[in-house]
MITIFI-731340 format. One line per 10 residues: number of its first residue (from 1); their letters; for each residue x, y, z of C-alpha. Coordinates in steps of 0.2 Angstrom, whole numbers. Layout:
% residues N
NUM = A = X Y Z; ...
***
This chain:
% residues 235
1 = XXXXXXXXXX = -119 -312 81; -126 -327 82; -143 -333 71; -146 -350 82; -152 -343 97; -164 -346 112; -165 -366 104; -170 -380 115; -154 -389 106; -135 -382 106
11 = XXXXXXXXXX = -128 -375 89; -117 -389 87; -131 -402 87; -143 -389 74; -127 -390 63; -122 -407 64; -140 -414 59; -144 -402 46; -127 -405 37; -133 -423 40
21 = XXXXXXXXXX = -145 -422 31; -140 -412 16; -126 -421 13; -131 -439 13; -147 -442 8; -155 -449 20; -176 -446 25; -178 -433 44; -186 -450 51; -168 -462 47
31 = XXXXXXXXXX = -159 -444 53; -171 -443 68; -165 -463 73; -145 -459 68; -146 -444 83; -157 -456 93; -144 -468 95; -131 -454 101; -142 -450 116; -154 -436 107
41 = XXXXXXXXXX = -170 -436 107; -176 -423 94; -192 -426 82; -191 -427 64; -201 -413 60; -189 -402 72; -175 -407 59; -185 -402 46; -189 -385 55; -170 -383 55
51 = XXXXXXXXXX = -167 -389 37; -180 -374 29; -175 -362 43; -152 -364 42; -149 -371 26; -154 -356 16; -142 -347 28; -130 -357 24; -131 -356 5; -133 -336 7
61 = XXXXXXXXXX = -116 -335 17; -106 -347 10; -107 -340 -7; -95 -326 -8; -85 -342 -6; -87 -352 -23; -86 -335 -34; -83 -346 -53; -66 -342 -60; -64 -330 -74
71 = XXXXXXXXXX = -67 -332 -90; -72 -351 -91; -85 -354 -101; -103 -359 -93; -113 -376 -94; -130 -374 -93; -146 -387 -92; -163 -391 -82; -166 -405 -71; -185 -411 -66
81 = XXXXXXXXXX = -190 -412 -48; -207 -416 -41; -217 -403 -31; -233 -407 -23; -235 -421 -37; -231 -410 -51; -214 -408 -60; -204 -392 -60; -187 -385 -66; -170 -384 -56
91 = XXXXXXXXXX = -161 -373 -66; -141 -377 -65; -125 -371 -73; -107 -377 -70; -90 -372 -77; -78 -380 -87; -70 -390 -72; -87 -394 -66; -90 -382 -53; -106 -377 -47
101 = XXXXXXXXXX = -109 -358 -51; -130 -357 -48; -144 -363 -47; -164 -358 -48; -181 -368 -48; -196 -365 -57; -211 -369 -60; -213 -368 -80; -198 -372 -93; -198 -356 -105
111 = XXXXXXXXXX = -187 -340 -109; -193 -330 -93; -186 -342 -83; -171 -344 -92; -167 -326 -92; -171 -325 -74; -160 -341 -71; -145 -332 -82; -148 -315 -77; -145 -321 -59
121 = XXXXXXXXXX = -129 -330 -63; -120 -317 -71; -128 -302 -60; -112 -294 -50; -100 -301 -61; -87 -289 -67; -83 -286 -85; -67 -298 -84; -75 -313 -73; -90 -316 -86
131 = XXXXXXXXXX = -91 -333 -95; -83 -331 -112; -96 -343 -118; -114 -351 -111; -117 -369 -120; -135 -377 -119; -145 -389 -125; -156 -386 -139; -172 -378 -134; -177 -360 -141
141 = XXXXXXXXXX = -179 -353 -123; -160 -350 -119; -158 -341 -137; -170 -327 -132; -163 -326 -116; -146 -323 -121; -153 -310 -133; -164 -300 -123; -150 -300 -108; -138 -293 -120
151 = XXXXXXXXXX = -150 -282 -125; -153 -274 -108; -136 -273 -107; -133 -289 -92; -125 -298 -104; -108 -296 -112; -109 -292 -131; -95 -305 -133; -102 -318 -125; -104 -335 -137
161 = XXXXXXXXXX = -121 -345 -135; -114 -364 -140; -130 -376 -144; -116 -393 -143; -126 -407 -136; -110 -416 -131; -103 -401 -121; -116 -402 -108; -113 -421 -102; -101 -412 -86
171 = XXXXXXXXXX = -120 -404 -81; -131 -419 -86; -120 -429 -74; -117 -417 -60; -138 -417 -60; -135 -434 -58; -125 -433 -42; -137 -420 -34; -152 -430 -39; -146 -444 -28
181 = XXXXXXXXXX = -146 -431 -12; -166 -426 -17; -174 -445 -21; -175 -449 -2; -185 -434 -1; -199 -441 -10; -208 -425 -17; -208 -410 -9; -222 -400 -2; -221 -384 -9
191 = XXXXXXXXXX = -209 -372 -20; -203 -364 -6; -201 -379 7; -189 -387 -11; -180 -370 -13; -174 -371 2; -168 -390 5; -162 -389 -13; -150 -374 -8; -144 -387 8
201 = XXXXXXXXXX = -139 -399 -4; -130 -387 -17; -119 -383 -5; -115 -398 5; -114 -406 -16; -102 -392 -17; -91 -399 -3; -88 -413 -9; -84 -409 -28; -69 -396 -17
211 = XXXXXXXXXX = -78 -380 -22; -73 -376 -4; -53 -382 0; -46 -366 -5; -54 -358 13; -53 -375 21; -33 -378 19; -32 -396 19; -44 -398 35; -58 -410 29
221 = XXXXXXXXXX = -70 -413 37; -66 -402 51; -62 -387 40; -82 -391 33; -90 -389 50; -80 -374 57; -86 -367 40; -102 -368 42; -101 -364 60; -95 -346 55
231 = XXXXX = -108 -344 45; -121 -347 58; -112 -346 74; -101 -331 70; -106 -323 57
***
């Protein structure tokens, strides 16, 4: 079954912009000239119509892809993003070898949304495959998360909460990385419209750290596209 369906453009053409776009960086305007130039004439607010509408898709089908290896500990830090003027809170966590394992925005910085952004990393996780340890930075919020989660019986008992500033330098830099992906944008219009880009460029930030060359054997670029065409095209 198919989800691009009854378009004015091919699927090919959907895919190929909105990977475009969540891969390099660039604005739907610089995007609407790159396709210009190769003979189509799309609007940019017809990309960004794409964006919100395949790129959630893509994050929700491709994830049974990057399950985290078992047992390596967990890196976990906030990154600030600007939504209709105001700053929120991207929510981020990487293992040991610098993979992405999840991501959540926000709109405040406190424990409900630190145990929302943990509960959600470590929901479905067997017994063996949790993290054997979670290091954060320094703030109060993550301690009270960890607690009440083990509490309720979502977190592993076993499970260490390191508070080592220098252990987190892997996340701090990947934010890094991804940031440079969400400055083109400029601010985004509203928590849902920056969910749902942000979750484009996890995943296409994803590609390019290898999260994904176990499925694509050695393929490249080619082996990305017929990926995401799966997802969308034959899913």
């Amino acid at each position: 079954m198919t989800l691009i369906k009854y378009r004015q453009f091919s699927h090919d053409i959907i895919i190929w912009a909105v990977r475009w776009y969540c891969k390099y960086g660039i604005s739907y305007r610089e995007l609407e000239e790159m396709l210009s130039e190769r003979g189509i004439n799309v609007d940019h607010s017809m990309i960004y119509r794409w964006v919100q509408r395949y790129a959630p898709e893509i994050e929700k089908r491709l994830r049974w892809y990057w399950k985290p290896k078992a047992g390596l500990s967990r890196k976990v830090d906030e990154t600030y993003i600007k939504v209709k003027g105001k700053w929120v809170y991207l929510y981020r966590a990487v293992d040991k070898q610098g993979h992405t394992i999840d991501f959540y925005l926000s709109s405040r910085r406190n424990a409900k949304a630190a145990k929302r952004f943990l509960g959600k990393a470590l929901k479905g996780l067997k017994c063996w495959e949790c993290p054997s340890a979670i290091n954060t930075d320094k703030a109060a919020s993550y301690g009270v998360a960890i607690t009440e989660l083990k509490q309720e019986g979502k977190c592993p008992e076993a499970l260490e909460h390191r508070q080592i500033k220098y252990l987190n330098n892997a996340v701090e830099a990947d934010h890094g990385k991804l940031k440079r992906l969400i400055n083109p944008v400029r601010g985004f219009k509203s928590m849902k419209t920056a969910y749902a880009t942000i979750k484009g460029f996890e995943v296409m930030h994803m590609f390019k750290k290898g999260q994904f060359n176990t499925w694509l054997s050695g393929q490249g670029i080619a082996g990305e596209i017929r990926l995401i065409t799966n997802a969308l095209v034959n899913y």
